[in-house]
N, C-alpha and C positions, 0 to 999 in steps of 0.2 A: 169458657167461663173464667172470669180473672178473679182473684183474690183479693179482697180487701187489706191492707196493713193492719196488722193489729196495734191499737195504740196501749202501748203501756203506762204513759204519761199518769194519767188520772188514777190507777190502781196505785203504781207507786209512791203518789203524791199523798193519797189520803191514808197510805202503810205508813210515810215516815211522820203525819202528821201525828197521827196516832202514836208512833213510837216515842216522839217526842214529848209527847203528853204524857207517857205512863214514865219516861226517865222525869220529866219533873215533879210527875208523883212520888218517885223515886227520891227524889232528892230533898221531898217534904218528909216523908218518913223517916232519914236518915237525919235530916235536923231535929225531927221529935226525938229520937233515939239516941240521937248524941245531948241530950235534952241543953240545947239552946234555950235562950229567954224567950219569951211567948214575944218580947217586942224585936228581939233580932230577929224571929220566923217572920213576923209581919211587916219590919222593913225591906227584907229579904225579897218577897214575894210579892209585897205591894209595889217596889219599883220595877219590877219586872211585870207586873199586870200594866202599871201604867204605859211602861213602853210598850207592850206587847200589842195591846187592843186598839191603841190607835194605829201603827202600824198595819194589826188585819182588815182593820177598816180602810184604811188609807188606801192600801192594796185592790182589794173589794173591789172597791170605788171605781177601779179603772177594770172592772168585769173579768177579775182574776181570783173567785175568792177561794182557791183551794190554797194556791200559790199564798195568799193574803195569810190562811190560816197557818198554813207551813211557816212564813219566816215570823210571824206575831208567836209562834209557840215557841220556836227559837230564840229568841230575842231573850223572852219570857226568862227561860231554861236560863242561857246564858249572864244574865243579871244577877238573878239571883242565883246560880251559881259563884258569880263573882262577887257578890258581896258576903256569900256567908266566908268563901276562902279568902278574899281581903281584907274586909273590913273586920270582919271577927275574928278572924285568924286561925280556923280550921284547919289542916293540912287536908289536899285534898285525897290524899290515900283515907283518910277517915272516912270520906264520905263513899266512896267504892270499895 
């Protein structure tokens, strides 16, 4: 009787999707807390929605959607990551 592989692919796929969902949760509370303007949280976040969801779509599309979700949450993260430390000028030690 032979053994099948266990794929871990998929478990660890939808762990880091998640993880990175709750760091940009993360990263919204920490802009409320450092209380930024409501329109820096919203350009913040909106240019990183925009990028984000066409990219999971994009992805998707080609019958990938965890992989889709993963880098559309990243993307997300990393945007508005960079605009609240760029453009606003947050140090990013404040935000960790």
């Amino acid at each position: 009787m032979s053994r099948q592989p266990i794929n871990y692919a998929k478990p660890l796929l939808i762990f880091s999707a998640g993880m990175m969902a709750a760091v940009t949760w993360h990263l919204y509370l920490s802009a409320h807390h450092l209380h930024l303007a409501l329109t820096e949280i919203v350009w913040a976040f909106g240019l990183g929605f925009s990028a984000g969801l066409p990219i999971a779509a994009f992805v998707a599309l080609f019958k990938h959607p965890l992989e889709g979700i993963f880098a559309g949450v990243s993307i997300y993260y990393f945007l508005a990551l960079g605009y609240i430390v760029i453009w606003v000028g947050i140090p990013v030690e404040w935000i960790y």
